[in-house]
C-alpha positions in Angstrom: -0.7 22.4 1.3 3.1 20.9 1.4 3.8 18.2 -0.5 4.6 14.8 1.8 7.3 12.7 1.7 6.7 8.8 1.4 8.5 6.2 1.2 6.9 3.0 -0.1 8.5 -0.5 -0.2 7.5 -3.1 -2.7 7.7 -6.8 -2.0 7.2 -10.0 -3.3 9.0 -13.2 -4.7 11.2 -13.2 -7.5 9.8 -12.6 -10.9 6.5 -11.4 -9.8 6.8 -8.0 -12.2 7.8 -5.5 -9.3 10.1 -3.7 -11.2 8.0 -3.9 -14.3 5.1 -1.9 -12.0 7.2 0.5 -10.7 9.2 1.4 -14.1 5.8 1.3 -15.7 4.4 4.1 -13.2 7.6 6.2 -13.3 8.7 5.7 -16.9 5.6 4.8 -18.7 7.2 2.2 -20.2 7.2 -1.9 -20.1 10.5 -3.6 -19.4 10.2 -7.2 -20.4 13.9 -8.4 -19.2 16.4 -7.4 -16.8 18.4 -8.5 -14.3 17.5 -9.2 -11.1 16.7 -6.5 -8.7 18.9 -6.0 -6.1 17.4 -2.8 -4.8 16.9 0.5 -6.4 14.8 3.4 -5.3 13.0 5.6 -7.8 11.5 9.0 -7.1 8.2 10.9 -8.0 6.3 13.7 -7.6 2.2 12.8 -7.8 -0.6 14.3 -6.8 -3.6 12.2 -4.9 -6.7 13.5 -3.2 -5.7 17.2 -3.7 -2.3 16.1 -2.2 1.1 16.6 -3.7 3.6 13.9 -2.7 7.3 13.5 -3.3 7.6 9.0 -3.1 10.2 7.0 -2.8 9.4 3.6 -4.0 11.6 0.9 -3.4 12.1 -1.8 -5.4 13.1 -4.6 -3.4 14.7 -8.0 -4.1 12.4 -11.0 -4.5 12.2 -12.5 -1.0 11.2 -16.1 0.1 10.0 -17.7 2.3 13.8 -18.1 3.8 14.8 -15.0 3.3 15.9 -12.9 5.9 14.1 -9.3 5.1 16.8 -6.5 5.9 15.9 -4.1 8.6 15.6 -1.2 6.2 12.9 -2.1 4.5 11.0 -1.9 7.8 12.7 1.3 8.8 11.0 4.8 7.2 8.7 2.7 4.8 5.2 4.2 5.5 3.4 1.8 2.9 4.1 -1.6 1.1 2.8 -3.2 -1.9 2.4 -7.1 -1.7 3.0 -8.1 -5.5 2.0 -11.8 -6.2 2.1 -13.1 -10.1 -1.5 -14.7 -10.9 0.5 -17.7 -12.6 2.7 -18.7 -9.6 1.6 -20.4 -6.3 4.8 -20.2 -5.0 4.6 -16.2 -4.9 1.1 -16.2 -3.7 2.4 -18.3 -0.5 5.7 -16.1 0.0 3.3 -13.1 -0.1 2.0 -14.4 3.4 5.2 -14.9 4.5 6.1 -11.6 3.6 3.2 -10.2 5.2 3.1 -12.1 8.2 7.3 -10.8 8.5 5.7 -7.1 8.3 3.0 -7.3 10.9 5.7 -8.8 13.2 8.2 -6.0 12.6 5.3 -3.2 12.6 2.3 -3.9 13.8 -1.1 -4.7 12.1 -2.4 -1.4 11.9 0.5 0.3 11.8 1.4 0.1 8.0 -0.7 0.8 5.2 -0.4 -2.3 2.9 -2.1 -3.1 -0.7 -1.9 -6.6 -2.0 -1.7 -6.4 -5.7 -1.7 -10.0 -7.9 0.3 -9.6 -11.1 0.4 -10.4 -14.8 -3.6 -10.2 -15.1 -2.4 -10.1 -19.1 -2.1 -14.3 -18.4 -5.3 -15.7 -18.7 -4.3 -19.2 -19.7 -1.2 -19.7 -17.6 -3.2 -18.4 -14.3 -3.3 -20.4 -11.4 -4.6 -17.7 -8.8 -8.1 -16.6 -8.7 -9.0 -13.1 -8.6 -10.9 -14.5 -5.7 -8.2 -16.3 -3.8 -6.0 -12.7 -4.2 -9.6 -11.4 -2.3 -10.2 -13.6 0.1 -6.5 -13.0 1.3 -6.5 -9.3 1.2 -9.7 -9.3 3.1 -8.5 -11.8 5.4 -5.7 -8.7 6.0 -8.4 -6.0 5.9 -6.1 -4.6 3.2 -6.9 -3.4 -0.2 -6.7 -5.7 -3.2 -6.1 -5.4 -6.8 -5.1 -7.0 -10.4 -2.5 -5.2 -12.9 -0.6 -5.7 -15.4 2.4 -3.7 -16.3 2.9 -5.5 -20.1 -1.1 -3.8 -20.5 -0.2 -0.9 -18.1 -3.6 -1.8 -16.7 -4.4 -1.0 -13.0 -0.8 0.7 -12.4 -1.6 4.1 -11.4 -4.4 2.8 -9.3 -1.3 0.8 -7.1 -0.1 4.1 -5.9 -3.6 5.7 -5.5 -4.7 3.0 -3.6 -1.6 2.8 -1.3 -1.6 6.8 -0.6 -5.0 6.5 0.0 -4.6 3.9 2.5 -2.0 5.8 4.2 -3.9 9.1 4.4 -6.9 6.9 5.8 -4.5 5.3 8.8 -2.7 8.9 8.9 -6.1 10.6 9.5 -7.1 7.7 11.6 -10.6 7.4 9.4 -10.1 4.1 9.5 -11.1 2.3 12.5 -9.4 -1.2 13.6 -10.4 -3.3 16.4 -7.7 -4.8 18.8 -9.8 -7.1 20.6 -8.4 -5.5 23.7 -11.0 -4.5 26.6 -9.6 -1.3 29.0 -11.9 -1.8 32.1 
């Protein structure tokens, strides 16, 4: 079987630990401090469901709800990974902005998307339920998760989950309803 390119985008407000999940999958390491992400791509190979694939994961600037999103990360991206921190409302409610931004650009079922809440590791300071971040992503039909890239805790399962996804809408095993009647 060839391996298969993908290219997948993440987004998310400012400080929500992007970068820390991405360097955590590709490095296996936690970065605590750095500046802020302009945009970098990193590269990987990984295997998934008996698939080999060569990703490039994007690691895109916080956006607001303000922010124009540049048309290349709409362009070539066949996945994207909503990050919101569990101890900021603020990036919970730009994650629906992000999202809604996404759908407009590509379509609802077009783009595999997996919402991911942050920062799990910060019981005390959480103001997000891991209920809310459920009700959302099933609100989106999408798939939803918790991490932590100081604990390195749920990480790989990001990537799984968003391959997955995209092998699901590739394959077309997942059904969607339009609402639209052909008579």
């Amino acid at each position: 079987m060839p391996t298969k390119e993908r290219k997948i985008a993440f987004m998310g407000f400012r400080s929500v630990g992007k970068s820390s999940l991405i360097i955590q999958y590709i490095e296996n390491q936690f970065v605590d401090s750095y500046d802020p992400t302009i945009e970098n791509t990193f590269t990987k190979q990984t295997k998934v469901g008996g698939q080999e694939y060569s990703l490039n994961v994007v690691d895109t600037a916080g956006q607001d709800e303000y922010s124009i999103i540049p048309q290349s990360y709409f362009i070539n991206i066949n996945g994207y990974v909503l990050v919101y921190s569990v101890n900021s409302q603020k990036s919970f409610e730009v994650v629906k902005h992000v999202y809604d931004k996404i759908v407009d650009m590509k379509g609802r079922v077009a783009v595999p998307i997996v919402l991911v809440g942050n920062k799990r590791d910060l019981r005390i300071e959480r103001v997000i339920s891991e209920e809310e971040g459920r009700r959302l992503a099933e609100s989106w039909n999408v798939p939803f998760l918790e991490a932590s890239a100081k604990e390195h805790a749920s990480v790989q399962v990001i990537f799984d989950s968003v391959l997955n996804t995209m092998r699901l809408k590739e394959n077309g095993d997942q059904p969607e309803k339009s609402g639209c009647v052909l008579s």
